[in-house]
C-alpha positions as CSV (number, residue, x, y, z in Angstrom):
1,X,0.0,0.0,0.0
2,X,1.1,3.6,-0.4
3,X,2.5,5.7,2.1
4,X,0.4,8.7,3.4
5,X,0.7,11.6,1.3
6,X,3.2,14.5,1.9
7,X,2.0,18.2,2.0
8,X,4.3,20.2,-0.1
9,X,5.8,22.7,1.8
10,X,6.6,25.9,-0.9
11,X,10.8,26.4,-0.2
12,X,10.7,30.1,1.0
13,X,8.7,29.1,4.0
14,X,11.1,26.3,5.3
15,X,13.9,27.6,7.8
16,X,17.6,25.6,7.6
17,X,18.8,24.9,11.4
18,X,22.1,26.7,10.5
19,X,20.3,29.6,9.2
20,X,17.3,29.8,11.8
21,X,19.8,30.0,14.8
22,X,21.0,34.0,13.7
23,X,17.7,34.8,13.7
24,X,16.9,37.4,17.0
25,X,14.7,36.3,19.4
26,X,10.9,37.0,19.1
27,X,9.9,39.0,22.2
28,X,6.8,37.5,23.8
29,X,3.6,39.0,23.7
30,X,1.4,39.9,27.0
31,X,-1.3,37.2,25.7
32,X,1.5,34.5,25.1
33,X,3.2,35.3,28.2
34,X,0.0,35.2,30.4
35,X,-1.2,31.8,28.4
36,X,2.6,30.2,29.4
37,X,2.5,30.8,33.2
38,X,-0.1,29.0,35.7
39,X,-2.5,30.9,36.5
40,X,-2.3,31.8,40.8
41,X,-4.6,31.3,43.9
42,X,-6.6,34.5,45.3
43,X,-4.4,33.6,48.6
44,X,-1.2,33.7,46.3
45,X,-1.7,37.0,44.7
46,X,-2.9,38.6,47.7
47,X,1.0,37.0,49.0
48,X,2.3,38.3,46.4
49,X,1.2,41.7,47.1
50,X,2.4,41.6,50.8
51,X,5.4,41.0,50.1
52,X,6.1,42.9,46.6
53,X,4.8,45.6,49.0
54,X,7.1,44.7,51.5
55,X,10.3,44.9,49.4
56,X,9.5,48.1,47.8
57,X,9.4,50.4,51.5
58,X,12.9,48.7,52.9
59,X,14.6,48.5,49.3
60,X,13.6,52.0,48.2
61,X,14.0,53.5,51.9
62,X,17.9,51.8,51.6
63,X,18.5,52.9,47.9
64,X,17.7,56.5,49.0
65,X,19.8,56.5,51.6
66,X,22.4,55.5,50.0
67,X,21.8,57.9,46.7
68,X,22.0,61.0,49.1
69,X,24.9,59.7,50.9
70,X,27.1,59.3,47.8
71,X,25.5,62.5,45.4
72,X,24.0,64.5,47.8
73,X,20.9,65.7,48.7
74,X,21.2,68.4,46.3
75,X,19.3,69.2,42.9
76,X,22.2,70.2,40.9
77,X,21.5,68.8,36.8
78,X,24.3,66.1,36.9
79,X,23.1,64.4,40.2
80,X,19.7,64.8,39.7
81,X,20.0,63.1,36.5
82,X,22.1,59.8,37.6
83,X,19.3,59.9,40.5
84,X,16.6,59.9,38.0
85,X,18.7,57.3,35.9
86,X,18.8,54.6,38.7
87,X,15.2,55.1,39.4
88,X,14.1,54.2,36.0
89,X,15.9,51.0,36.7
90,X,15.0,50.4,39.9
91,X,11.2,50.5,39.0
92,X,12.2,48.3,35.8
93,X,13.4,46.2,38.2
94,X,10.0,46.1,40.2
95,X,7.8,45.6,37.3
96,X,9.9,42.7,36.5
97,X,9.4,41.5,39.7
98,X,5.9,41.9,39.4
99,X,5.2,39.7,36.7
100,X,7.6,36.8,38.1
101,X,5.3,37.2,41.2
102,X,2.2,36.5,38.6
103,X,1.1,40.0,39.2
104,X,2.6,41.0,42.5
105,X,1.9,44.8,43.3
106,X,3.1,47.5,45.5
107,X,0.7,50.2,44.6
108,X,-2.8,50.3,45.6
109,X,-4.1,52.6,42.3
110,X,-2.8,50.7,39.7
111,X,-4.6,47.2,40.7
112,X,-7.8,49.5,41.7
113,X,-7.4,50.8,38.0
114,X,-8.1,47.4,36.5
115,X,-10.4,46.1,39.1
116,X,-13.0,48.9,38.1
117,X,-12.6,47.1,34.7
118,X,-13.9,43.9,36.1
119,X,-16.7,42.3,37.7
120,X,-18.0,43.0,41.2
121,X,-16.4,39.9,42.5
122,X,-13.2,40.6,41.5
123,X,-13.5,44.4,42.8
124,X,-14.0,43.1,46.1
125,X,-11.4,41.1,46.2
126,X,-9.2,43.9,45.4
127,X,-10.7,46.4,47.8
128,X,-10.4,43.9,50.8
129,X,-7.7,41.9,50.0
130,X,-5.2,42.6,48.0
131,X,-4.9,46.6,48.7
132,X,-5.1,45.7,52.8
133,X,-2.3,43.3,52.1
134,X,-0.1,46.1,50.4
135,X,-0.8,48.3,53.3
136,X,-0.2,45.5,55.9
137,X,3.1,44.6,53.7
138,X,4.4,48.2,53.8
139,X,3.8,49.1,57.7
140,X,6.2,45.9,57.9
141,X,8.8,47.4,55.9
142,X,8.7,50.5,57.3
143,X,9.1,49.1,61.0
144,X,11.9,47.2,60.2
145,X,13.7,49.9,58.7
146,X,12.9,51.8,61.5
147,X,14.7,48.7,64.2
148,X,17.4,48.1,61.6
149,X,18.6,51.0,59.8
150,X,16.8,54.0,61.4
151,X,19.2,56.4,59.5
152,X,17.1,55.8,55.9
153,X,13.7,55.7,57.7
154,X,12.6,59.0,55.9
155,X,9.0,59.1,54.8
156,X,7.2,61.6,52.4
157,X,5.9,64.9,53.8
158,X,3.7,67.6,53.5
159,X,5.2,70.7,52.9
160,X,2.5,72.6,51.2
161,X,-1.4,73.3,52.7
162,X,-4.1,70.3,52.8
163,X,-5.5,71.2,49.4
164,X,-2.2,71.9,47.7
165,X,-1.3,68.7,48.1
166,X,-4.5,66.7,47.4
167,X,-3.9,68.8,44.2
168,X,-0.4,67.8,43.3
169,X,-1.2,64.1,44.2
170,X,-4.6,64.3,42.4
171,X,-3.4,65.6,38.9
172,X,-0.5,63.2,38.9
173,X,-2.2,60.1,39.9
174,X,-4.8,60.7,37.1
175,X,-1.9,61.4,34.6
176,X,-0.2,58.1,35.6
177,X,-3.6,56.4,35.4
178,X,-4.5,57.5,32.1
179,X,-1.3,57.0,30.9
180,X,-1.0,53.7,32.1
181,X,-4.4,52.7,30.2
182,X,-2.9,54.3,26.7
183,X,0.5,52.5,26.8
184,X,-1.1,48.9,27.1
185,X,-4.0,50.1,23.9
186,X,-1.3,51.6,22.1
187,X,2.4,50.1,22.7
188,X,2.5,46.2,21.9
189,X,6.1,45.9,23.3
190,X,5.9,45.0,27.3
191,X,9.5,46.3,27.5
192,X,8.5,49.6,26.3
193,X,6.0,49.8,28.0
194,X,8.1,49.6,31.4
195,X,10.4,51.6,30.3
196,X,8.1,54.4,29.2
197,X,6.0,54.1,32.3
198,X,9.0,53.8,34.5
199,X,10.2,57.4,33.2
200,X,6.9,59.1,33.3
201,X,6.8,57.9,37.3
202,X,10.3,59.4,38.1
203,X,9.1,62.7,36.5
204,X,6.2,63.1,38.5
205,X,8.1,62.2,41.7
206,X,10.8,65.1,40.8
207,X,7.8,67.5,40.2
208,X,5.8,66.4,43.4
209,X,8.9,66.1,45.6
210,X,9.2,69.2,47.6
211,X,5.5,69.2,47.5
212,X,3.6,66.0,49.0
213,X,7.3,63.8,49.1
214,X,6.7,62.5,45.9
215,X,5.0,58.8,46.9
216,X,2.2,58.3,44.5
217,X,1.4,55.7,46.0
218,X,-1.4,55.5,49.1
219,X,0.0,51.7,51.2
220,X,3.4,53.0,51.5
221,X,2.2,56.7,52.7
222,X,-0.1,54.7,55.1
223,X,2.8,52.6,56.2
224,X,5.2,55.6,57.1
225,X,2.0,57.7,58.7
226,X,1.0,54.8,60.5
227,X,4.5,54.1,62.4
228,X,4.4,58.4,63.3
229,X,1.0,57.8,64.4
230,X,-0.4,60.4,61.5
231,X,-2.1,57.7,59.4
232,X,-6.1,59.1,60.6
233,X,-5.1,62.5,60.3
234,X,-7.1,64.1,58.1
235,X,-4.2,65.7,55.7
236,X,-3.0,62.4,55.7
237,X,-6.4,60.6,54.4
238,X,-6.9,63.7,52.1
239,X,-3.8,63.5,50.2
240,X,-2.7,60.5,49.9
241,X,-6.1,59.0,49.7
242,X,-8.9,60.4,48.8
243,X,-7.4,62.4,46.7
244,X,-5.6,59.6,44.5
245,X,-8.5,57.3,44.3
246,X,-10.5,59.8,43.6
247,X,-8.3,60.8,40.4
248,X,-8.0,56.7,39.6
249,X,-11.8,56.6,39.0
250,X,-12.3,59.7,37.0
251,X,-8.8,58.2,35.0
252,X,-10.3,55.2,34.6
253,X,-13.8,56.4,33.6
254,X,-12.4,59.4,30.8
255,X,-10.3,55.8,29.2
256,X,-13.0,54.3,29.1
257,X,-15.0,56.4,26.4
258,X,-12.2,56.2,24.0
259,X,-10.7,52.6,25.0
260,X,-12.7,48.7,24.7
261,X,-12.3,48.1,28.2
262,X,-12.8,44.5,27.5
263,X,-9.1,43.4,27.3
264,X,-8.5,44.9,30.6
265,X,-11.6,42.7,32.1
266,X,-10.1,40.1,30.6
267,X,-6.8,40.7,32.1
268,X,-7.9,41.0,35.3
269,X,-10.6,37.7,35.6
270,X,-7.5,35.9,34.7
271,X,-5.5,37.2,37.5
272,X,-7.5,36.7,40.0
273,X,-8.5,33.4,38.4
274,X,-8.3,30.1,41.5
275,X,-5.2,28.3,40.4
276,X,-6.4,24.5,39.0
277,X,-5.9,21.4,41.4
């Protein structure tokens, strides 16, 4: 009997093994890299969070110690721009340590920003689990940087008036937001992406520096308010609360009459999604 037919392959598709291995290395998409990994537990993420959390107050409290120590705490152009330099890494660094966490996060507005995407369940779980465990994660930090190493525990401050600051932290939160929802509807490259986000955040720390410290970022402002017992002031709730969440919702709505918010959903069911026995 005859063999099974062969499909004729046309010669310009085939590739040579000698040839193929000088070809550069496709970078993997966001859908390719999410279908790769295993999806993580509810308890896992929320983990994640804590300790992502975590790492971010000691590391960054340590790193800017260290930065003033060796530069300065000075704004001339030169060290302001090697400051500004390692920054970009250092939050590189964190987003890369985000996704090899499955989605790890230190920042309560950016995983509120895709929650509000999703269904109620999953907004839920954000609002009292995940964003408690980055507060929880980040009053640890900042007490054990206060036993250890009590010469980099340095928080943010409020050096301007109540609504100043709710202001400053408002208008930048809701840049970051929106321009967080843009980069992943417009720029396919994950790598970009970072690295575009990563330098938009340095630049509204330097502007909001002298003003509200700069944080951006409502755990880690809890976590050093909480250990100066100023965390239920109300400048404290103000500014780097009420102020920022209220910016993430009216970011989130304005993207969401020019953007399908439907790949975010999608994002975010499968983050959250129970890990398969």
């Amino acid at each position: 009997m005859p063999g099974p037919k062969r499909r004729n392959v046309p010669f310009s598709t085939k590739k040579t093994t000698f040839w193929h291995q000088f070809e550069p290395p496709r970078e993997e998409s966001d859908d390719e890299h999410r279908k790769r990994r295993r999806p993580i537990s509810q308890i896992g993420l929320v983990g994640s969070d804590f300790v992502v959390s975590f790492i971010w107050v000691c590391s960054g409290s340590v790193l800017r110690y260290l930065a003033c120590k060796v530069l300065g705490s000075g704004m001339s152009p030169i060290a302001l721009a090697i400051k500004g330099s390692l920054a970009v890494i250092y939050l590189y660094c964190f987003s890369w340590f985000g996704k090899a966490t499955n989605g790890g996060s230190y920042n309560p507005l950016m995983v509120l920003c895709y929650a509000i995407f999703g269904d109620f369940r999953g907004f839920l779980f954000v609002v009292f689990g995940r964003i408690p465990a980055q507060v929880i994660g980040s009053i640890i930090g900042v007490w054990l940087i206060n036993a250890t190493f009590p010469a980099a525990a340095h928080g943010p401050s409020l050096n301007v008036d109540m609504h100043n600051g709710a202001l400053t932290e408002g208008l930048l939160t809701f840049v970051l937001v929106i321009a967080s929802l843009w980069l992943k509807k417009v720029v396919k490259s994950s790598s970009m992406r970072t690295w575009i986000s990563s330098i938009l955040k340095v630049i509204c720390h330097i502007i909001s520096s002298d003003m509200t410290g700069g944080i951006l970022n409502p755990a880690a402002a809890f976590g050093w308010a909480y250990v100066q017992g100023e965390h239920l002031t109300k400048e404290h709730l103000s500014v780097y609360w009420l102020a920022p969440m209220e910016a993430t919702l009216a970011g989130v709505w304005i993207c969401s009459l020019f953007f399908e918010p439907q790949k975010h959903r999608r994002q975010h069911r499968k983050q959250i999604k129970f890990k398969s026995e």
